[in-house]
N, C-alpha and C positions, 0 to 999 in steps of 0.2 A: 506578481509573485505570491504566491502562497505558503504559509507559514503556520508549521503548527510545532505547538511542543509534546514533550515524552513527559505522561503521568504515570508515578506507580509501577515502573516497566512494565508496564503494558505495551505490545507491540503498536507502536505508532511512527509515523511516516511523514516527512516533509516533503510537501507536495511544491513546485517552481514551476513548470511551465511542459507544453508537450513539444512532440517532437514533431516531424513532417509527416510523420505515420499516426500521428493523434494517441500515443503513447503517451503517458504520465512523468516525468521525472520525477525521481524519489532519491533521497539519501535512508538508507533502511538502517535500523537500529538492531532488528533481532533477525535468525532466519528464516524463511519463509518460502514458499517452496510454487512451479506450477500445480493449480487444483486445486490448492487451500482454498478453504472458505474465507470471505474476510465480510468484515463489516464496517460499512460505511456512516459515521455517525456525522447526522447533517446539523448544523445552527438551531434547526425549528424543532430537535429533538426526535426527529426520525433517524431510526436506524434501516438501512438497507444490505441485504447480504448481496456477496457480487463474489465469484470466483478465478482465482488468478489465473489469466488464461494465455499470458508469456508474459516475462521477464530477459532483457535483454542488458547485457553492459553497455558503457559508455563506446563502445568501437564497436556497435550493435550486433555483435554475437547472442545467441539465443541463450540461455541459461536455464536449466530443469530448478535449481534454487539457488538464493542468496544469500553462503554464510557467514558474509564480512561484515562488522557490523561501519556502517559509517560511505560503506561503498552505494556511489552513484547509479541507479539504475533506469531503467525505464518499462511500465510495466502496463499490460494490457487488461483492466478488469471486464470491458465490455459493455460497462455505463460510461455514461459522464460524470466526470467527479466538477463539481464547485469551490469557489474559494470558501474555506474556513471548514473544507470536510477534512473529517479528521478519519482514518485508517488503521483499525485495529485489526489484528488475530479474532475471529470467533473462536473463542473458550468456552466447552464444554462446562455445563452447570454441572456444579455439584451440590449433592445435600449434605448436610452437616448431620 
């Protein structure tokens, strides 16, 4: 099982285990969409970009996004994720 917590609402994701399709379980917090960029922040300090490349419900329907927060999903970045990676939103820098 994999387990992360939500810092700061920052879009973050609990990651459990994959499915017979090597899909991700996720309980998702914010919504998020096919296509997003997302970032993968690994233990040793690398971030990796990876883009959501499907999102599926629990009765494995396809999903374009997920607006619920808290709803069980399963999703495709097209890496491998590991235990203790943590899943944000890539957020646009801004300058102050």
């Amino acid at each position: 099982m994999i387990i992360i917590r939500i810092l700061k609402n920052i879009l973050i994701w609990v990651l459990w285990e994959t499915n017979e399709e090597g899909k991700y379980c996720i309980s998702q917090r914010n919504k998020f969409s096919v296509g997003e960029q997302i970032e993968v922040m690994k233990p040793n300090g690398d971030n990796i970009e990876a883009t959501v490349k499907s999102i599926q419900d629990e009765e494995g329907n396809q999903m374009e996004s997920a607006p619920h927060p808290k709803q069980i999903l399963y999703i495709d970045l097209g890496i491998k994720l590991d235990r203790y990676d943590i899943l944000r939103r890539k957020e646009p820098v801004t300058e102050l």
